[in-house]
N, C-alpha and C positions, 0 to 999 in steps of 0.2 A: 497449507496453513496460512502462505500470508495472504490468498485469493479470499477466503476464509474469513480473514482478521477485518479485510477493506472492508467486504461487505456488509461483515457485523458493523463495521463502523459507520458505513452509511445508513442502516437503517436507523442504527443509535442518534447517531446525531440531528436527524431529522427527527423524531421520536419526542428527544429532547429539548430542540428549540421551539417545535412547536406547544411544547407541553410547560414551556416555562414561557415563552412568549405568545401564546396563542394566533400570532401573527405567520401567515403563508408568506408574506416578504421575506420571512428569514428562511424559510427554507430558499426562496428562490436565489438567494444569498448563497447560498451551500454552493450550488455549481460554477459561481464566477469566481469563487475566492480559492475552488479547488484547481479551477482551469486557468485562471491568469498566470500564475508559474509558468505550466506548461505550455505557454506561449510564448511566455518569453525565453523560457530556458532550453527550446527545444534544439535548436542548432546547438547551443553548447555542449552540451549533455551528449550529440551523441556523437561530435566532434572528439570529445571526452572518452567516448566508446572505442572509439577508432584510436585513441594513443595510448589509454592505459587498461591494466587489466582490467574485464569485463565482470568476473565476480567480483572483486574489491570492490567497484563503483556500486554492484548490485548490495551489496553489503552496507557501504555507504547509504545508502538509499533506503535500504530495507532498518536499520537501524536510528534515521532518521523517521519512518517511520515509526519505530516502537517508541523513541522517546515522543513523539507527536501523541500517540493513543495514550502511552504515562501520563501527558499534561491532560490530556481530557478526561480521564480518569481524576485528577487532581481538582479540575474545573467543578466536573460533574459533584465529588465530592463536596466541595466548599460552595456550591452554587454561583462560583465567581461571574466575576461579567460574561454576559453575551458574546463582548466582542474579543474574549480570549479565544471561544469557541474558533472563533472567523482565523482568528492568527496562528491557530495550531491546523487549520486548513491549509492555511499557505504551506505552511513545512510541509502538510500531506503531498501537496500539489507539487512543490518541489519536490518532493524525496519521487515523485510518478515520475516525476521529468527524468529524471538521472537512474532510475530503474527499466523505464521501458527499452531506450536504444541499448539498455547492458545483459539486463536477461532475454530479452528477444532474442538476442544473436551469439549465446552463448553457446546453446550447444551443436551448432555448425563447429563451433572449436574443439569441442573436446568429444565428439564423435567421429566415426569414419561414416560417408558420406553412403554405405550398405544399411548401417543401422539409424540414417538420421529421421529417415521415412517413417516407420514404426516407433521413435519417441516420440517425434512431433505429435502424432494420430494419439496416445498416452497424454500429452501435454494439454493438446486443445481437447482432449474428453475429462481431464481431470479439472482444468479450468471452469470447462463448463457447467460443471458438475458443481465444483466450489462454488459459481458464480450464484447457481440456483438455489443451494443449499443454504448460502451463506445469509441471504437473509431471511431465511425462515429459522433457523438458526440465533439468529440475533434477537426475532422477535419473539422464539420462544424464551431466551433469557432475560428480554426485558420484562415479558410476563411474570417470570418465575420470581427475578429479584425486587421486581416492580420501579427499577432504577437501571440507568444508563449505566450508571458508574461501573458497576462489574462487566459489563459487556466490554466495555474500552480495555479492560486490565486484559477480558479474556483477548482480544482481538491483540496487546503487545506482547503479549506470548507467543502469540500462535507467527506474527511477525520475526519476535526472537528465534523460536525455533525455523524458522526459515533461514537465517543467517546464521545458525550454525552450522545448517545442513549447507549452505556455501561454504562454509570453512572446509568440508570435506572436500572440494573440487580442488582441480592445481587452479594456480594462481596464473593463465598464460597470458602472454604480451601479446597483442598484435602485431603482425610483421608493417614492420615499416613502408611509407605510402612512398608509392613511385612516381 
């Protein structure tokens, strides 16, 4: 769902800035303002991984993202500035930072290491699968509603439901670094 959410949201947002700015600079915009976070935040983030629970951070992250896709939604609706667009990127780009090193390594914790083989294989085909689907997906809703707006809302849903589906997981600590 949240693999799902991202992709809808990048084809959204590209969709959208070109169509309100007719300008390819702004898309070219989308990829620095998504990845400057995660350059700067990458050591913390998974320094972060390594001390505290690994679903909580992903929760953090994952609901940082839904309130990001809320604001774009919110944008999208009021046609606010452009450059809200850019600042509710950054939070996307931060809330990746603090998601990637927590759910990558998550379920080495809460599997035994028989069954970790066969989720992984489940994981990277369901990703890949979200990945593909997700923007075709997105651009059949931009078609349907003929606006952004709903796609962002459907995209912090599908994000929400991700982070409830962590609340189902234990909460485990990492064992302390030697």
């Amino acid at each position: 769902a949240a693999t799902i959410g991202a992709q809808i949201i990048a084809v959204s947002v590209g969709w959208e800035l070109y169509e309100r700015t007719g300008d390819v600079w702004a898309l070219g915009l989308v990829g620095l303002f998504e990845v400057a976070p995660v350059v700067f935040m990458m050591i913390p983030a998974g320094n972060a991984a390594d001390r505290y629970p690994r679903r909580n951070l992903a929760m953090i992250a994952y609901l940082l993202q839904t309130v990001a896709a809320g604001g774009l939604t919110i944008v999208s609706y009021l046609q606010a500035p452009v450059e809200s667009v850019y600042a509710l990127l950054v939070l996307i780009g931060a809330a990746r930072a603090i998601a990637s090193p927590s759910v990558g390594t998550i379920l080495p914790q809460l599997l035994p290491p028989r069954e970790f083989g066969n989720s992984q294989s489940w994981l990277i085909s369901s990703f890949q699968l979200s990945s593909i689907s997700g923007p075709a997906i997105g651009g059949l809703l931009i078609a349907y509603f003929g606006a952004a707006t709903w796609t962002y809302l459907i995209a912090a849903v599908g994000n929400l439901i991700f982070v409830l589906t962590l609340l189902t997981l234990p909460a485990i600590s990492p064992p302390p670094s030697t």
